[in-house]
C-alpha positions as CSV (number, residue, x, y, z in Angstrom):
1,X,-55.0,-133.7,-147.6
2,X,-52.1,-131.8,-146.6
3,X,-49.0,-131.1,-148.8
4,X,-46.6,-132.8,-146.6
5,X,-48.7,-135.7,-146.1
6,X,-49.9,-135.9,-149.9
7,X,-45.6,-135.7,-150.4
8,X,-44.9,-138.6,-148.6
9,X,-47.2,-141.0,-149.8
10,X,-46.0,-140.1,-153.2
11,X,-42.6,-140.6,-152.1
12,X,-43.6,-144.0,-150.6
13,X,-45.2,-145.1,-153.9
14,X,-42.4,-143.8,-155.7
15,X,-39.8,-145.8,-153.4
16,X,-42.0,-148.7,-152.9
17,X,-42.6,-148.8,-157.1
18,X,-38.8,-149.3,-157.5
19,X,-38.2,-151.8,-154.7
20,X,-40.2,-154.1,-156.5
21,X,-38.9,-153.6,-159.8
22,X,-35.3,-154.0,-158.2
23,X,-36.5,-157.0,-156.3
24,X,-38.2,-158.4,-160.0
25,X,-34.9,-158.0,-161.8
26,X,-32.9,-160.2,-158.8
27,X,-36.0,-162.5,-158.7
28,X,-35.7,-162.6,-162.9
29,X,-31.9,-163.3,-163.0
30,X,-31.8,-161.2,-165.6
31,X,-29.2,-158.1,-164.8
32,X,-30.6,-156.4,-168.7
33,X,-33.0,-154.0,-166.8
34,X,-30.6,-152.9,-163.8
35,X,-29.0,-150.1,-165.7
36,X,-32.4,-148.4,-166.2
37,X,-33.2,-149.0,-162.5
38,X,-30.1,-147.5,-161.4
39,X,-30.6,-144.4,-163.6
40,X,-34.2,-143.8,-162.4
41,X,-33.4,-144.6,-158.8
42,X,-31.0,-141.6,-158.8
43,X,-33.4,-139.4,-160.7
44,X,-36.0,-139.4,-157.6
45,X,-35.4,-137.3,-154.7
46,X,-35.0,-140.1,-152.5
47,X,-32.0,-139.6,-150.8
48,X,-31.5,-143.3,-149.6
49,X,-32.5,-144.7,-153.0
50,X,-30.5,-142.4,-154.8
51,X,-27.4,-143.3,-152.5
52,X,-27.8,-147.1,-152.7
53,X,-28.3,-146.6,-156.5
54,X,-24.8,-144.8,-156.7
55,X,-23.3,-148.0,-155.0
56,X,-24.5,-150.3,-157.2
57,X,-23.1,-148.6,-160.1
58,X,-19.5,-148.1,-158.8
59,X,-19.3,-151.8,-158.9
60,X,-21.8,-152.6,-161.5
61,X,-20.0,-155.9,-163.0
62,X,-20.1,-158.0,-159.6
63,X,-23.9,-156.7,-159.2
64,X,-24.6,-158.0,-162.6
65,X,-22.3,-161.1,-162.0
66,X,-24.4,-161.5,-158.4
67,X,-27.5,-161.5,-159.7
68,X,-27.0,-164.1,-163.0
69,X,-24.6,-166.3,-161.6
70,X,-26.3,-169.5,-159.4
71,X,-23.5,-169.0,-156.7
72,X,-23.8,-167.2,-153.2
73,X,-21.8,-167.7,-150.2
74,X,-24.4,-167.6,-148.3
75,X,-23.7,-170.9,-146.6
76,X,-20.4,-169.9,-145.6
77,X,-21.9,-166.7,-144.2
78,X,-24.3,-167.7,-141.6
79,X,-22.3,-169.7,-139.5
80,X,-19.4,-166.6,-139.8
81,X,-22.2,-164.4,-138.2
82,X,-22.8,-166.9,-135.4
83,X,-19.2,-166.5,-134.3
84,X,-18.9,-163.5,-134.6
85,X,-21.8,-162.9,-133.0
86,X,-20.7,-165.2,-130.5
87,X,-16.8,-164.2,-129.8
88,X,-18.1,-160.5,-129.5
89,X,-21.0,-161.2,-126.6
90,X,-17.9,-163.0,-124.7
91,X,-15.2,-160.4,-125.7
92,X,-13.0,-160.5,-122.2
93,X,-15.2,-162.7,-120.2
94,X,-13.7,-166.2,-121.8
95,X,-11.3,-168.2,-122.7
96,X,-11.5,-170.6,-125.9
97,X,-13.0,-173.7,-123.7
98,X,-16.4,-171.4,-122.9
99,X,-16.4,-170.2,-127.0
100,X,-15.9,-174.1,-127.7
101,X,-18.7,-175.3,-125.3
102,X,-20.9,-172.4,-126.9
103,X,-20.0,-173.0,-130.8
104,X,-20.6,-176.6,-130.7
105,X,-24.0,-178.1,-130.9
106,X,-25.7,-179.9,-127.8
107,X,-26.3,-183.1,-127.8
108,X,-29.7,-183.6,-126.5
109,X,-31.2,-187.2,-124.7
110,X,-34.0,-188.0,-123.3
């Protein structure tokens, strides 16, 4: 096998072995092991790992706070993103009735 390709699929391993152990501490709800995570996420040479490791250490206390408290705002989110979504795609072509008519639902009858 060649070096570079030998390289990568350690790097892979290496990245994908730390994915799942970030994804098993937000799946655990436990925010004990994230500190350890963060330390060996910037010891690789992964330069995207290391990176998003460095982010979730500047704010380490709403990580922590995300990941054991039971509240998201995820609800709130979602339909933000639709009209967003929505008011950019019609950014100078409308007015308020055509954003109106497109954030409402439809009332289908048969």
């Amino acid at each position: 096998m060649e070096l570079a390709a030998f390289l990568a699929v350690r790097h892979f391993a290496k990245m994908r072995g730390l994915a799942m152990r970030f994804n098993g501490i937000l799946r655990s709800r436990h925010s004990e092991a994230l500190d350890e995570w963060i330390d060996d996420a910037i010891d690789t040479e992964l330069t995207a790992i290391m990176r998003f490791a460095s982010v979730l250490r500047r704010d380490i206390d709403a990580v922590k706070n995300a990941i054991e408290l039971p509240w998201s705002n995820g609800q709130a989110e979602g339909p933000i993103n639709r009209f967003k979504m929505l008011k950019r795609a019609m950014y100078g072509r409308a007015g308020p009735e055509l954003l109106r008519a497109r954030m409402l639902p439809l009332n289908h009858r048969i």
